[in-house]
C-alpha positions in Angstrom: 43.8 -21.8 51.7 47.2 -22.4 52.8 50.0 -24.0 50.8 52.9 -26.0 52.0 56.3 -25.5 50.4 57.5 -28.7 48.7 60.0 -30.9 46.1 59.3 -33.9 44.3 62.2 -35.8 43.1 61.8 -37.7 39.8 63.5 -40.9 39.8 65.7 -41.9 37.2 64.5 -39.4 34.5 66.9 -37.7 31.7 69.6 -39.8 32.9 72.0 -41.5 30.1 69.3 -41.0 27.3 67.1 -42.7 29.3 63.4 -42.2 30.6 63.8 -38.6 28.7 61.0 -35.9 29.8 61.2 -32.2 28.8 60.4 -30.2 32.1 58.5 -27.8 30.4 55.9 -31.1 29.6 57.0 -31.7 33.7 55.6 -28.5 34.5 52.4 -28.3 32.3 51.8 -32.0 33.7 52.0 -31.2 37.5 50.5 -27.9 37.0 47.3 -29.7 35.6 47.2 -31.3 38.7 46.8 -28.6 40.4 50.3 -27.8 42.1 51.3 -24.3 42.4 54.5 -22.1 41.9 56.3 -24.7 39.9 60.2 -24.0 39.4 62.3 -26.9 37.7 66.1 -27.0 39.0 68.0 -28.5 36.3 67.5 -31.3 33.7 67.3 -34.5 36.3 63.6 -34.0 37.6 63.4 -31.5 40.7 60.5 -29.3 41.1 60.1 -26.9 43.9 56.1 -26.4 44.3 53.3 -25.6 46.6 50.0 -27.9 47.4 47.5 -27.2 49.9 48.0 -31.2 50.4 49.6 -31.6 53.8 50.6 -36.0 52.9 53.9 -36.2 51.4 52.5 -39.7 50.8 49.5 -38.4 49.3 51.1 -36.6 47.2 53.4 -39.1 45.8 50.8 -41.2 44.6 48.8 -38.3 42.7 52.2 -37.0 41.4 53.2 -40.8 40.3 49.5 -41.0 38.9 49.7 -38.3 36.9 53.3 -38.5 35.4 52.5 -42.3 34.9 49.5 -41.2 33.2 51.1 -38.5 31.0 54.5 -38.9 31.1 56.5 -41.9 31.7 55.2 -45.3 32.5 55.7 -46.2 35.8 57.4 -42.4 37.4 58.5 -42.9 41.2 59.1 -39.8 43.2 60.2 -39.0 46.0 58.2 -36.1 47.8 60.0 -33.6 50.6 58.7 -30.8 52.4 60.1 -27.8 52.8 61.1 -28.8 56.4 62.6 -31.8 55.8 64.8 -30.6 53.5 65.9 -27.5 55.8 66.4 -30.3 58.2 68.6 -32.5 55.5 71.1 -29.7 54.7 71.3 -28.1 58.6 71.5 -31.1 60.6 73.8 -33.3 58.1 76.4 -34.8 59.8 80.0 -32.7 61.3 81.7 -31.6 58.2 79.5 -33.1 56.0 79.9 -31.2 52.2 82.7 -29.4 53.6 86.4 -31.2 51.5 85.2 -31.3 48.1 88.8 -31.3 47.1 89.1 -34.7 49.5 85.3 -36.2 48.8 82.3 -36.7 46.5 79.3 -35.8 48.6 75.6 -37.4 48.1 72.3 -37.9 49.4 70.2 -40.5 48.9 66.4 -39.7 49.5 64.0 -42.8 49.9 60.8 -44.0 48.4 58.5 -45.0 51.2 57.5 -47.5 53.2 61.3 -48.0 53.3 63.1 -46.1 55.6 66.5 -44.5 55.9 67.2 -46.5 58.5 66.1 -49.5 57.1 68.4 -49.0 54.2 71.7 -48.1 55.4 72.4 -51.8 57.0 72.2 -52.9 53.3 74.3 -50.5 51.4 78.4 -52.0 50.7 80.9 -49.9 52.1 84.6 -50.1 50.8 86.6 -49.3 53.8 88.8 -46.3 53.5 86.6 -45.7 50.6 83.2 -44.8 51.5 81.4 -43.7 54.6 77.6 -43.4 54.8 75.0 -42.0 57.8 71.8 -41.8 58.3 69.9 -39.0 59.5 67.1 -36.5 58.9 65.1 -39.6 57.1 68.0 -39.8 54.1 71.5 -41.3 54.1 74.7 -39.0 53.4 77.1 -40.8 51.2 80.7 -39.8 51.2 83.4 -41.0 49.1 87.4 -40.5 48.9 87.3 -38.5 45.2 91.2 -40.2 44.2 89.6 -43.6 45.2 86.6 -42.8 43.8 86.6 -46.0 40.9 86.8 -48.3 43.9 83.8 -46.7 45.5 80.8 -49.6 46.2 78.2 -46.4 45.1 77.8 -47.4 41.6 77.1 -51.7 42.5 74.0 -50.0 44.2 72.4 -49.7 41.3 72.3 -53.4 41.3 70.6 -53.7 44.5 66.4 -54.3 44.9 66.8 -51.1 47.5 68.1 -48.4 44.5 65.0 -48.5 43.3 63.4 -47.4 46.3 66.0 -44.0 46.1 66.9 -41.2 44.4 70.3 -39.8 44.7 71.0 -36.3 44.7 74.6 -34.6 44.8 75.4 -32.4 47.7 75.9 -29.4 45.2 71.7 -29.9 43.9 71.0 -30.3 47.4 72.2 -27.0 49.0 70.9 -25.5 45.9 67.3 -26.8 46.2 67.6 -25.7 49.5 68.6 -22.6 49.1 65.7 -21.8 46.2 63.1 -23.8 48.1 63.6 -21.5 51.1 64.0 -18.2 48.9 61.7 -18.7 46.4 57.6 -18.6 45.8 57.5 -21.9 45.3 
């Protein structure tokens, strides 16, 4: 059987005391479901894995099934292959991640049937502030770190499309990438 390199992306777990889930109960949970070569990256829901499963979508559905089952009421993820996320980190835009002393970096990965695409027409931009591209199925969001406070990033939260995202740092990013591509899982 062949298995396919993968990360699921918990949305809106462990985060300000909130929606709290210990990954070791992540792991025995998505291991029951047959997923192989779990590794957890930090406290905020990623889990590298393998799955003969070829459907990101699929998958989604029997991940969300099974943490909603287990877990937490109502778990979204968001499902990426191992290619996609090669793709997210090596074709991000020119210079993208490069000034952190200059700019917070972030990528927000989306919760299908919405697209990338779709999204970034309806995301606020301060000007001078905040830039934002899409590419690679995600949007890259960039902000001025010494303007940060008058970034629009944290009204998004207020928007119906946050909760078809999960936002990731440029930091976790690289670093999933880098363990996904290294690692057994």
């Amino acid at each position: 059987m062949i298995y396919v390199k993968y990360l699921v992306l918990l949305r809106g777990i462990n985060v300000g005391g909130k929606n709290m889930v210990a990954m070791s109960a992540l792991r025995v949970c998505l291991e029951g479901m047959g997923l192989k070569n779990l590794t957890t990256y930090i406290q905020s829901g990623n889990v590298l894995f393998e799955s003969s499963l070829k459907s990101t979508a699929a998958l989604s559905r029997k991940i969300e099934d099974a943490l909603s089952a287990e877990l937490l009421k109502g778990a979204q993820v968001v499902v990426v292959s191992q290619q996609q996320l090669k793709s997210v980190v090596a074709k991000a835009p020119v210079g993208f991640g490069a000034d952190t002393a200059k700019y917070r970096y972030d990528v927000m990965f989306i919760r299908a049937p919405l697209r990338a695409r779709d999204l970034l027409p309806t995301i606020a931009l301060k000007e001078g502030v905040d830039e934002a591209f899409e590419s690679n199925g995600v949007v890259y969001f960039r902000r001025l770190t010494r303007l940060a406070s008058q970034s629009k990033l944290p009204r998004l939260v207020s928007t119906p499309a946050y909760k078809s995202m999960t936002i990731r740092n440029w930091n976790t990013v690289t670093k999933l990438c880098e363990l996904i591509c290294v690692s057994n899982a």
